[in-house]
VEXKE-370344 format. One record per residue (C-alpha): x, y, z; residue in one letter. Coordinates in steps of 0.1 Angstrom, whole numbers, padded with zeros to 4 digits, always signed. Layout:
REM VEXKE-370344
XYZA ...
This chain:
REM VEXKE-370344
-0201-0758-0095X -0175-0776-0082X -0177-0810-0059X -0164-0799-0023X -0151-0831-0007X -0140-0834+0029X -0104-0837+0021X -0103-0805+0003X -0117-0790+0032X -0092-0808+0055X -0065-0797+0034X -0076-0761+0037X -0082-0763+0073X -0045-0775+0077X -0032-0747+0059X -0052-0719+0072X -0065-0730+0107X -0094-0715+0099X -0128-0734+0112X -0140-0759+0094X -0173-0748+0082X -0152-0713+0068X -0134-0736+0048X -0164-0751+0036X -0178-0719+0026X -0147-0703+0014X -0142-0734-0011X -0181-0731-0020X -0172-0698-0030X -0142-0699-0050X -0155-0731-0068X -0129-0756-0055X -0099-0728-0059X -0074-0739-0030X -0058-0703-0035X -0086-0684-0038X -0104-0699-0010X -0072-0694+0011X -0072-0657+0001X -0111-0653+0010X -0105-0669+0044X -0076-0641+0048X -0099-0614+0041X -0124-0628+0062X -0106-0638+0095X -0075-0617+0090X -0041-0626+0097X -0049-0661+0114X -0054-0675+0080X -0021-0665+0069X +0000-0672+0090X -0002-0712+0090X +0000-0712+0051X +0037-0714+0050X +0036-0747+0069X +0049-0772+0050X +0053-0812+0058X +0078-0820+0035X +0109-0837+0055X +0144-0832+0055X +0176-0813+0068X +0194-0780+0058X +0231-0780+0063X +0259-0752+0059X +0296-0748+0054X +0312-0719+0059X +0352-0715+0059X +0366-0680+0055X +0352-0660+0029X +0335-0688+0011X +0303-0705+0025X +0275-0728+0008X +0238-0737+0025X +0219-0772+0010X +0180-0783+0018X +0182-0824+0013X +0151-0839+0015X +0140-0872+0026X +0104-0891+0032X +0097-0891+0072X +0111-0875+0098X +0127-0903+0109X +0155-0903+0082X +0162-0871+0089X +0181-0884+0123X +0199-0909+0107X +0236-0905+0111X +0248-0917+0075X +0219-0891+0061X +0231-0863+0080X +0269-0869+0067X +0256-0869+0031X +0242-0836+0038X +0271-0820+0051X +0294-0835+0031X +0272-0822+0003X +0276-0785+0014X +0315-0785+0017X +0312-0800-0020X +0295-0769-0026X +0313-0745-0011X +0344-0760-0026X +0339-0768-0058X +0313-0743-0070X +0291-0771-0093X +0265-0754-0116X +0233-0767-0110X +0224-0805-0088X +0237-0826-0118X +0272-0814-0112X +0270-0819-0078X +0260-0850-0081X +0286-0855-0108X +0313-0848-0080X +0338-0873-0065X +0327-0885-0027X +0331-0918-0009X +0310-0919+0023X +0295-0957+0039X +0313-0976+0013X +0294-0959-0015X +0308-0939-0041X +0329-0925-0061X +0304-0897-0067X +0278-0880-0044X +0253-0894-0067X +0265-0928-0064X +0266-0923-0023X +0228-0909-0027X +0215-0942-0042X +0235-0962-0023X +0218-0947+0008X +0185-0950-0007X +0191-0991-0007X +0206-0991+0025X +0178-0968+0041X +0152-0978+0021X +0137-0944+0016X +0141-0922-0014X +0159-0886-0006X +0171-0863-0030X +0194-0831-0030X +0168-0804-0036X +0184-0765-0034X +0219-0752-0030X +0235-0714-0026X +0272-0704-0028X +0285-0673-0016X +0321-0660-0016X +0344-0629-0018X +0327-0609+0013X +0323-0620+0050X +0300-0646+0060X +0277-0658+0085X +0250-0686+0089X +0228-0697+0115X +0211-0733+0119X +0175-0736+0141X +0180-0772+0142X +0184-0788+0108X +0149-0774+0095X +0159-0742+0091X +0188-0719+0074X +0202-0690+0072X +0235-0674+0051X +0240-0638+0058X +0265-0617+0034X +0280-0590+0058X +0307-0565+0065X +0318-0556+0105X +0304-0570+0131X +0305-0610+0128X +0287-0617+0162X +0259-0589+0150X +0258-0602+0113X +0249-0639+0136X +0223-0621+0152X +0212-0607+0123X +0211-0647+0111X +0193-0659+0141X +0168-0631+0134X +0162-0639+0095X +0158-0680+0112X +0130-0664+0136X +0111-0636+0117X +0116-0649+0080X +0116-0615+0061X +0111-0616+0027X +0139-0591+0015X +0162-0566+0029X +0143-0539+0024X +0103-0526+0015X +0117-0520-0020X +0131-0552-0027X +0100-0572-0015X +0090-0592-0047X +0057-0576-0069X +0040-0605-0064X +0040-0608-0028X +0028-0563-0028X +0003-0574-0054X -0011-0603-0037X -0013-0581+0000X -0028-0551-0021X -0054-0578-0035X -0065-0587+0003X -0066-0558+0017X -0086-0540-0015X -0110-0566-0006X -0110-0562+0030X -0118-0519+0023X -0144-0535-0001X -0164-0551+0030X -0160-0523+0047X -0184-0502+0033X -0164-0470+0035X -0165-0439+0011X -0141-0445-0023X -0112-0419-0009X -0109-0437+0025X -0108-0471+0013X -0078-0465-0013X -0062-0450+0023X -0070-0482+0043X -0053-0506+0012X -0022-0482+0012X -0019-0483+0048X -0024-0521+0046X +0006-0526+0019X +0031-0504+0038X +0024-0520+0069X +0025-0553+0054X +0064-0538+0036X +0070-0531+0071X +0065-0563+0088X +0084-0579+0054X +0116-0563+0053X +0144-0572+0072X +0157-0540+0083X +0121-0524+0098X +0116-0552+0116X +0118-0554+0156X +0150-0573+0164X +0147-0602+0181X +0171-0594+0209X +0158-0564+0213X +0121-0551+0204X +0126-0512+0214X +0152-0509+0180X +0149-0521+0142X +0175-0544+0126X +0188-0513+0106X +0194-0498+0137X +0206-0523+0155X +0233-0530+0125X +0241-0493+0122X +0252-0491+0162X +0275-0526+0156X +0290-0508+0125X +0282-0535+0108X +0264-0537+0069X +0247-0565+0056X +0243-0569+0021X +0222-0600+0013X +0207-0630+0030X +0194-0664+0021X +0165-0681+0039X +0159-0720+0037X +0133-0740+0053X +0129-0772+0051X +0100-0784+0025X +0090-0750+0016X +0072-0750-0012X +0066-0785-0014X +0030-0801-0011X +0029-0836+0004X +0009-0862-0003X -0020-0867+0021X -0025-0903+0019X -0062-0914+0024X -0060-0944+0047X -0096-0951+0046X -0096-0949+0007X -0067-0974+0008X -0081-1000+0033X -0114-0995+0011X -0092-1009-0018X -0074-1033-0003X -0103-1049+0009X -0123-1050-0026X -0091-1064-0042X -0091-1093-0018X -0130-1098-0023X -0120-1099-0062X -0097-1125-0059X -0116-1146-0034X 
């Protein structure tokens, strides 16, 4: 059996919201399995458990640069919060995405590879990235970048945290909407058939254990996890959901009275993904203090 220490408990409790002694419990149970315990805490307390998973604490800005037909979007990230205000770190992310949108680079090597001159840095993005690092004094690094072009384009900023690049035809102020929307509702794909496997599978898991507890007969159950999964495809997919604007009509239908088609999206927010390291301040303090005893 596994040790269950506070801070895995924290840890799960900041994910989840869930009460502390559930994550106790839902740890015991899975053995120490973050992921497992997260998904018993979901079966057990519903949605509330899911919905704070997709927090995240790493920092750092998304930025976007759209001109005519050709657009790019870039997540940079940084250490604290704090940088991500900083003037010179903001121009290094913009100037980032026009680099992207105009020169197409493969992968981050090449864009870091490219020729740019910003804060008497340079003459490569790369060059201007370590530069900034001394000069800051915090490390930040170019993590994610997406180029679109040959089809109409619109993006959307909530702030610099989050992203959005829609690929449309017809309507540009609906297709900005339709951005705005993606920002608030974060849909996994455009529709319930492009929702990944993994995301179905993982649903179908929950709510198969969910009909378990329930106690009903074999026939009903396997009704109860279908219903689940297209409910969950439902609240997923980008064009059954509610639009924002406007809560008595779906996106699809909402895009269909514009006249207006789109075709693809992109979705980035800031640090998703990423775990951050909790530091333990009472752990460190604890060391400090027995390295000065040592050396007294």
């Amino acid at each position: 059996m596994a040790a269950i220490t506070a801070s895995m408990v924290a840890e799960l409790r900041a994910k989840t919201d869930a009460p502390m002694m559930e994550c106790k419990k839902a740890l015991t149970e899975a053995d120490g399995d973050m992921a497992k315990a997260e998904e018993l805490l979901r079966v057990k307390l519903g949605t509330k458990a899911g919905k704070a998973a997709s927090r995240v604490t790493a920092e750092g800005v998304v930025a976007a640069y759209v001109a005519g037909d050709v657009g790019a979007m870039i997540e940079v990230n940084c250490e604290t919060d704090f940088v991500t205000k900083n003037e010179m770190f903001l121009a290094m992310a913009q100037g980032a995405a026009k680099l992207v949108a105009e020169n197409n680079p493969a992968d981050i090597a090449a864009l870091g590879a490219l020729p740019y001159e910003q804060d008497g840095f340079g003459p490569t993005l790369e060059d201007v990235r370590v530069g900034l690092v001394g000069k800051i004094g915090e490390n930040m690094s170019f993590r994610r970048f997406v180029r679109k072009s040959g089809t109409q384009l619109a993006n959307y900023l909530h702030g610099t945290r989050i992203g959005v690049l829609v690929e449309f035809q017809g309507d540009e102020a609906a297709a900005k909407d339709v951005a705005m929307h993606v920002a608030a509702m974060k849909p996994a794909a455009l529709t319930g058939a492009d929702v990944p496997a993994e995301l179905i599978e993982k649903e179908r898991s929950v709510a198969t254990a969910k009909a378990a507890e329930s106690g009903k007969p074999a026939d009903i159950a396997a009704k109860m996890i279908e219903g689940s999964v297209q409910k969950f495809l439902k609240e997923v997919s980008l064009f059954n959901q509610a639009f924002v604007k406007n809560d008595k009509q779906s996106v699809e239908q909402m895009l269909k009275e514009k006249g207006t088609q789109v075709s693809a999206f992109t979705l980035y927010v800031v640090g998703e993904g990423i775990e951050k390291k909790a530091d333990d301040f009472a752990a460190e303090v604890a060391a400090q203090v027995a390295a000065a005893q040592g050396k007294a």
